[in-house]
C-alpha positions, 0 to 999 in steps of 0.5 A: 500500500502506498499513502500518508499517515497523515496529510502533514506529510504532503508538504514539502517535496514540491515538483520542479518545472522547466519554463519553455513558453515564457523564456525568451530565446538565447538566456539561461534556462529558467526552473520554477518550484512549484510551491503553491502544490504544498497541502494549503497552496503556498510555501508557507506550510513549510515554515508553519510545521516547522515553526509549531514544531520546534515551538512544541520541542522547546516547550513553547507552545502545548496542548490547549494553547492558541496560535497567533500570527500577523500576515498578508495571507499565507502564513495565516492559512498555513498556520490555519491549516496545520494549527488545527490538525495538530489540535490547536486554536488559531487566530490571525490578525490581517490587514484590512484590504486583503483579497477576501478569499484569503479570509474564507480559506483561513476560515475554512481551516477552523482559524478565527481571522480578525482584520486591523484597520490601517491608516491610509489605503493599500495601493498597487503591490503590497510589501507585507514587511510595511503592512503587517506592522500594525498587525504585528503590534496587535499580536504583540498586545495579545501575547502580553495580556493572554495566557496560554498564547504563543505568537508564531513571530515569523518575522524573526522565527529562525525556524523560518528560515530553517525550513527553507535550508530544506528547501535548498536542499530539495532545489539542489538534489532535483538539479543535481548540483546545477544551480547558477542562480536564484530568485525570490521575493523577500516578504519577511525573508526566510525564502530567500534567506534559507535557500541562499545558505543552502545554496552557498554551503555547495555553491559559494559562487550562486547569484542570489536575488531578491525581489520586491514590490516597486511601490514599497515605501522603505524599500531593501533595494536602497538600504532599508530593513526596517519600518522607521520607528518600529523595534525588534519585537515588530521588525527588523528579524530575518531581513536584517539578518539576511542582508548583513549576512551578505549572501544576497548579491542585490535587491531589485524591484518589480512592478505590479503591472509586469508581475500581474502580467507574467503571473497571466502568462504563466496561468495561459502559456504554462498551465501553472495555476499560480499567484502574482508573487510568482509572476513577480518571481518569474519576471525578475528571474527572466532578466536574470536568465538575460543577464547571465546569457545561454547554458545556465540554470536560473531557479525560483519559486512559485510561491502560492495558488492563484486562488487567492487572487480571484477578486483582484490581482495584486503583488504581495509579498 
């Protein structure tokens, strides 16, 4: 007989795709990891299972507990989703202005969803780093005055980005060894950040680059890692540790026009139902494969499912 035990054991392991439609001729060729196949349609699940984990190993988080965590979306549904298969309560503080559906999917999962009312409107491509602040300071207050909390902090949880050296790993083992360069969005940085040392433990000389919405207010690309104002329990964590490491070659900003363009394409000439962040990913990655020229291998990942993008199409990190 050939099944799971049990449906956690579905994450991870994701299929590697070759691009052959939206690559132009003469660059490198381009490999997507096709992330969004995880059980809750995005890569977080990853970090959702490793951090609960870790956080029940160390004595953190125990029986009767209840989850909490700041996010755009999909951290939120990962940690729905495996939250409550492992017998836990969950409650996600989200930012107002996010795509319904991400709600109904969090809900659908058994977690209890509560949207925090931002100052000023959410415009274009949506840098969670910026956005979820507020949420974050929410989480904070929550933490602080309810017992039998434990607050996930993604932002800063090692086990972020422990779960992506996985990832790495996976990226590596799948084409075996020949890996020139890799791309990714950097929305709190545990991608990034975990694939980039996994990488660099075999492949000292792999270009690594991250991605970032062109409409973000304190962008990385000139030097920022951190809201102004904000301190270590809401900010900073895995990008600033990231970027001081060294192990990320450049930052570059990508539209939300020329993301939701690719993320189309993507959907119509490759069949890969994805997200805005992976045609983000794919296009940057393009420019790349242009760069580095014919007879390289470019890889990035395509972060989550296109079914939480039905209402609008907008770039979020």
């Amino acid at each position: 007989m050939d099944y799971r035990e049990s449906v956690l054991e579905l994450i991870g392991n994701t299929p590697m795709v070759k691009l052959r439609k939206v690559v132009p001729r003469g660059v490198s060729d381009i490999f997507v990891k096709a992330e969004y196949l995880n059980p809750s349609g995005s890569l977080k699940d990853r970090i959702a299972l490793e951090m609960i984990r870790d956080a029940e190993a160390r004595g953190d988080l125990k029986p009767g507990y209840t989850i909490i965590e700041a996010s755009t979306g999909n951290t939120g549904t990962a940690l729905s989703f495996v939250g409550t298969q492992l017998g836990y309560k969950v409650e996600i503080y989200m930012p107002e202005g996010m795509t319904p559906e991400r709600i109904r999917i969090m809900e659908s999962y058994g977690a209890k969803v509560h949207q925090v009312k931002l100052e000023g409107s959410i415009e274009g491509s949506v840098a969670g780093a910026e956005v979820e602040i507020d949420t974050r300071v929410k989480c904070l207050e929550v933490e602080r005055s309810t017992p039998r909390t434990w607050w996930a902090r993604q932002f800063s949880n090692p086990s972020n980005t422990k779960a992506h050296i996985k990832t790495g790993r996976e990226i590596l083992e799948q084409l075996d060894g020949k890996v020139d360069a890799f791309v990714a969005s950097i929305g709190v940085g545990g991608t990034l950040y975990g694939v980039a040392k996994a990488l660099r433990e075999r492949l000292p000389d792999a270009l690594i680059v991250g991605a970032e919405p062109a409409s973000a207010q304190y962008p990385l690309s000139e030097g920022y890692t951190r809201v102004p104002g904000t301190g270590d329990d809401v900010c900073g964590g895995i990008i600033e540790e990231m970027l001081n490491s060294g192990m990320v070659d450049r930052v570059e900003k990508v539209g939300n026009r020329e993301a939701i363009a690719m993320s189309d394409r993507l959907v119509r000439e490759e069949g890969l139902f994805c997200g805005i962040s992976s045609g983000a990913n794919v296009h940057l990655a393009v420019e790349v494969a242009r760069q580095l020229g014919p007879g390289r291998n470019v890889v990035t990942v395509l972060p989550d499912h296109r079914d939480r993008y039905l209402s609008e199409k907008k770039y979020t990190t």
